[in-house]
C-alpha positions in Angstrom: 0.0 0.0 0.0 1.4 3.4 -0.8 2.3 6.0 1.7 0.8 9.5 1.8 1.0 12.8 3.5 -1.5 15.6 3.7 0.0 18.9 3.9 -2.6 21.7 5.0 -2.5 25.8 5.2 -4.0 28.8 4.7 -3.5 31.5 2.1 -3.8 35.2 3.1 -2.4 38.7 2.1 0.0 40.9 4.2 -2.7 42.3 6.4 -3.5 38.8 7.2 -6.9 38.7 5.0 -7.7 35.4 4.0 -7.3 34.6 0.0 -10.2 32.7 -1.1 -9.2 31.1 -4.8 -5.8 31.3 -4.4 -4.0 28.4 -6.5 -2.3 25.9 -4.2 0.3 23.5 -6.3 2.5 20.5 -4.5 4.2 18.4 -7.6 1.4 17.4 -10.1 -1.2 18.4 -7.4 -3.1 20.8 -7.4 -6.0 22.7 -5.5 -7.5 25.9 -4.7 -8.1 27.9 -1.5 -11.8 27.8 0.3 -13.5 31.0 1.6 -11.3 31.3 5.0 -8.1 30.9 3.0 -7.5 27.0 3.8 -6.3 24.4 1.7 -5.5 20.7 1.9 -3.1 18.5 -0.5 -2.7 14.7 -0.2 0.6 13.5 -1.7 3.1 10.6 -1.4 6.0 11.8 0.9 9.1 13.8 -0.4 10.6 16.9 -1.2 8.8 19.1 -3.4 8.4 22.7 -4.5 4.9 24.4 -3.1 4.1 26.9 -5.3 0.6 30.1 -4.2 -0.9 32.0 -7.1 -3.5 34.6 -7.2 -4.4 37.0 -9.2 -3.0 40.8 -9.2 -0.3 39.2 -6.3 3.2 38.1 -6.7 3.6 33.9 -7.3 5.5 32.1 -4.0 7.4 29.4 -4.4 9.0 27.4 -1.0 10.7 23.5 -0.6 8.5 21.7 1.7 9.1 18.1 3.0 6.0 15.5 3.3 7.2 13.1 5.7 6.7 9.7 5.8 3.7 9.1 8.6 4.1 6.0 11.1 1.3 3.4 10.4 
C-alpha cells in the first residue's frame, strides 16, 4: 500500500486577509483555497516545491518536505 501525507495551510495577504481562490500547487497536485483561505493536498512523501498563485499578487514558491507518517 502506498504511503501519503497531507499537507494543510492557509493563504492570506500581508494584512493577514484570508485569499479565497488562491491556487495551491504540490508536484502534479493541485488545489484551490476555500473561503477562509485553507487548503489541503494529499501527496506521497518527499521533497517538493509548493508553489501560491493569485491574481494581481506576486507567485510564492517554498521546498517543503511531506514526511513519511508512522502506520
Amino acid at each position: 500500500m502506498a504511503q501519503s501525507a497531507r499537507l494543510t495551510g492557509a493563504v492570506t495577504d500581508s494584512s493577514g486577509v484570508a485569499l479565497k481562490g488562491a491556487t495551491v500547487s504540490l508536484g502534479s497536485s493541485q488545489t484551490v483555497t476555500d473561503t477562509a483561505g485553507k487548503f489541503s493536498i494529499v501527496a506521497a512523501p518527499g521533497d517538493y516545491i509548493l508553489k501560491v498563485s493569485y491574481l494581481g499578487y506576486r507567485s510564492v514558491s517554498e521546498a517543503v518536505r511531506l514526511p513519511r507518517v508512522a502506520p
